[in-house]
N, C-alpha and C positions, 0 to 999 in steps of 0.2 A: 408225348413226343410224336411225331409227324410219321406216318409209317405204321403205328401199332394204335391207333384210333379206329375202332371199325365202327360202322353204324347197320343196327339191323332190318333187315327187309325182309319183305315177304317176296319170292318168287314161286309163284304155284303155292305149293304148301310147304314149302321147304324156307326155314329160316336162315340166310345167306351170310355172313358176315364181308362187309366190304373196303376196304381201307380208305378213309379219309386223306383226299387232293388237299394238303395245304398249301397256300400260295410261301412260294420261296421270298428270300428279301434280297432285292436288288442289288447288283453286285458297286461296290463302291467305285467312283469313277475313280480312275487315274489322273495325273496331272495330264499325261499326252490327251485323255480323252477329253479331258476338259479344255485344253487349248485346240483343239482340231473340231472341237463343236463351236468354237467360237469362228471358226474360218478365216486362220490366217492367210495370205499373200502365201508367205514361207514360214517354215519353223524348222531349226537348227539345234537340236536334242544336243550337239557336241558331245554323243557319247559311242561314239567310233572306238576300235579297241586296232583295227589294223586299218593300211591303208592313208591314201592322199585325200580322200574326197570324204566332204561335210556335207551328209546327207539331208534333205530337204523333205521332211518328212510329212509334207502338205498333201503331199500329192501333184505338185504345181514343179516340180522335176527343177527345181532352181539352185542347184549342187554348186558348191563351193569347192575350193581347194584350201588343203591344210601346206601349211607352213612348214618346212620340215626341221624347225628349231621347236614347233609347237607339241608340248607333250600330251598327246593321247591317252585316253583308258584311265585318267588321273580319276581317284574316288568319287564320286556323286553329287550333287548339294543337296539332290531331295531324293526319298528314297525308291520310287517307282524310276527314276533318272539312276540308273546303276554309276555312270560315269560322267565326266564332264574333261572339259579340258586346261591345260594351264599354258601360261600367256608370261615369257620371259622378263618382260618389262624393259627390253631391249631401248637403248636411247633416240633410236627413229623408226618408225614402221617400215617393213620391207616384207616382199612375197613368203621369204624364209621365217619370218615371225609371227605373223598374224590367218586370220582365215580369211580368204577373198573369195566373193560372192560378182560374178560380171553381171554389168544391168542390167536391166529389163524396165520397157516400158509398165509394168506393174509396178514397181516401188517408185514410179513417178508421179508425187501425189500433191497434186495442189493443199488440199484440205485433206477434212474427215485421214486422219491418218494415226495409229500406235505402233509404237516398238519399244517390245518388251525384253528384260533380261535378268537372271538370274548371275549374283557375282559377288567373289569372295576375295576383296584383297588382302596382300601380302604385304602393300604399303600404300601408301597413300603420297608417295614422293616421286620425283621422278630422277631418273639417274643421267648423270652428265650434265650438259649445256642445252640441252633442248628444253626450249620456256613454251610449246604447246601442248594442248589439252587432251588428257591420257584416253583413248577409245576404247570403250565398251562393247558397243554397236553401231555404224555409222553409215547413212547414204548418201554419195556423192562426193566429188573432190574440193578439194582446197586448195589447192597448188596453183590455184588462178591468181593475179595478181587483185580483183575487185571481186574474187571471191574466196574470201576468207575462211570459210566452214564450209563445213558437210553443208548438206539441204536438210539433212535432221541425225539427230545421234544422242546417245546415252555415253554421258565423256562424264572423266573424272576434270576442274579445272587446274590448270596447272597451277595458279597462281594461289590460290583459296583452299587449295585441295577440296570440295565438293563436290557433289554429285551433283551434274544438271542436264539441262533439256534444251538443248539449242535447236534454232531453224531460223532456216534463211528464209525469210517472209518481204515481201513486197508490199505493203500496207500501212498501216499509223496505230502507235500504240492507243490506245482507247482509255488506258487510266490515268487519273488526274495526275498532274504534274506536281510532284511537294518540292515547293522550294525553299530548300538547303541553303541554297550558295548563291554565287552571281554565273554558271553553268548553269543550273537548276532555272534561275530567275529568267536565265533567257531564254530557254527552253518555253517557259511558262509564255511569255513572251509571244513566241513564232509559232506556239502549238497551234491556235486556233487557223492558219493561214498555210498551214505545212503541208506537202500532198505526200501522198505515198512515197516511199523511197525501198529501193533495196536495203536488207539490211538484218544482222546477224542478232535474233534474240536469243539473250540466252536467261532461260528460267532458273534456279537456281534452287536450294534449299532450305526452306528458313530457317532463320536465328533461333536457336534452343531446341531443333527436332533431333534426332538421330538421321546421322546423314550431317549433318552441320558442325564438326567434320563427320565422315565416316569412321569404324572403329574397323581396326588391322584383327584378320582370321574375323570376322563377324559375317555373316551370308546378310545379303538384300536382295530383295524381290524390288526393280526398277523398270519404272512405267511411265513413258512420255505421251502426251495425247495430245494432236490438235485439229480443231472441225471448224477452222476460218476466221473463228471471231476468239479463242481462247485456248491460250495453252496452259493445260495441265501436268504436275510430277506430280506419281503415284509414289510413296516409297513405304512398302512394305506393307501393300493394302491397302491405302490412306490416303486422301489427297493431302499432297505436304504445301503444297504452295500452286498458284497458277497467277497467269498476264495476260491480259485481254488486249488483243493485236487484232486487227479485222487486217486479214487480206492473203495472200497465197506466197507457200509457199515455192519459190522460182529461183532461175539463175541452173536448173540440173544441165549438165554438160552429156553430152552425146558419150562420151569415153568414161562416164560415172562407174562407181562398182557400190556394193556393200563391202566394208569390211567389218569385221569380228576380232576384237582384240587390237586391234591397231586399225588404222583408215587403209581403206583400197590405194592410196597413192604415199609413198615413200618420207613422208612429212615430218610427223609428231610422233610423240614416244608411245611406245607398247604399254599395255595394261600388265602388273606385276599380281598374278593370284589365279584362281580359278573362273572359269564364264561357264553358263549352260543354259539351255531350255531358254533361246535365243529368238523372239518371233514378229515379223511385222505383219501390219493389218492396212486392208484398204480402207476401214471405218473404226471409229472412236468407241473405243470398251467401253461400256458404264461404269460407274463408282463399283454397280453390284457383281459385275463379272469379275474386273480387276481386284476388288475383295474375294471373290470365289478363287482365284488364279492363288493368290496368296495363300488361303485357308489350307484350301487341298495340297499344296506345298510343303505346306508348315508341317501340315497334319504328318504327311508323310518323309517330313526329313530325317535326314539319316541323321546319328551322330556321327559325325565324322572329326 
């Protein structure tokens, strides 16, 4: 054992006995250490136990306010994450229900752009008469009449109930055109002649993964990536699906916000479960990080 290994010398004439330097082993990284070496924009721990404000634990000072419907200090999803928070599932987003994040020209990102989030629904429905798309994490508003979505978000969809990856992109989709139907055919049609357009993609999750629906009390690790010409969903480690779109993400509005659990503006329905370990980035995670992100997660989730 480390400590009681001595080796023996000669000092003078005297036989010394000296204790063996073993090298220690590196202490295990945490989830925070692992997201904060990757260098996000912001990251949003959401695990506040008192208190209005959702700490921004970047370093990059970009503090949110909590909700005051929003419950605090709720049990973890992973276990170096002691807490996390939970999100009513309130029938329209509003200040009292969700976390609002004001913008900043940093989460204004043509390209090269991820946001990630950790989250545990409670349902995968949405309550009332509201038919838009449940938020996760989202930047930008919608309340525009020709701008329909966020500029990017981690949304449940209302219609499909799935997890996707929308962004407003300015561009031309780049993959072949299958044609289905007589919409499809003419698509097929006008694609070769078609110029960029505004226009709301929304990624989706494939047919037969997990996630395709999602499963009620089940944790995910959810990862949207895009760097101009291809958008990627991570779900749970994994590339589940992407769409090759060449062109920028546009349309952010000066009065934009993030929101957490619901969108920055008054809209669409609340997310019903718990969110945490919340983070965007100026630059696209590799397969290998975004796997790293999940490992160390897994490795250390709680049972809760």
């Amino acid at each position: 054992m480390c400590g009681r290994w001595f080796v023996a010398l000669w000092v003078g004439a005297a036989l010394v006995g000296v204790p063996c330097l073993c090298a220690a082993s590196p202490p295990t990284p945490t989830y925070r250490d692992v997201v904060l070496a990757d260098r996000p924009i912001a990251y949003y721990p959401l695990d506040e136990t008192t208190g209005n404000v959702a700490h921004d634990a970047s370093g990059h000072h970009l503090d949110g306010r909590i909700g005051e419907h929003v419950k605090i200090g709720q049990p973890g999803l992973i276990l170096d994450a002691a807490r996390s928070m939970e999100f009513s599932g309130a029938n329209r987003s509003a200040a009292a229900e969700d976390v609002r994040i004001p913008g900043d020209p940093r989460f204004v990102r043509a390209k090269n752009v991820t946001i990630e989030a950790w989250a545990l629904p409670y349902t995968i429905n949405v309550f009332g008469k509201n038919s838009g798309d449940i938020t996760i994490a989202a930047y930008g508003r919608d309340d525009a009449p020709d701008h329909q979505h966020c500029r990017y978000a981690i949304e449940l969809d209302a219609h499909s109930h799935l997890w996707h990856f929308p962004a407003v992109i300015e561009g031309k989709v780049t993959d072949p055109v299958h044609v289905t139907g007589l919409h499809s055919f003419l698509d097929w049609l006008r694609s070769p002649f078609a110029g960029p357009e505004l226009h709301a993609r929304e990624l989706y999750t494939a047919p037969g993964t997990d996630g395709n629906p999602p499963r009620v009390q089940a944790l995910y690790h959810l990862v949207g990536t895009y760097d101009g010409e291809t958008m990627r969903l991570y779900i749970n480690g994994e590339l589940n699906n992407e769409m090759h779109v060449r062109g920028a993400i546009s349309g952010y509005e000066p009065n934009s916000g993030m929101g957490i659990g619901g969108e920055f503006v008054d809209v669409n329905p609340v997310f019903r479960g718990r969110i945490g370990e919340v983070a965007v980035y100026d630059h696209v995670l590799t397969p290998e990080e975004i796997a790293r992100h999940y490992r160390v997660g897994v490795a250390q989730r709680a049972a809760r």
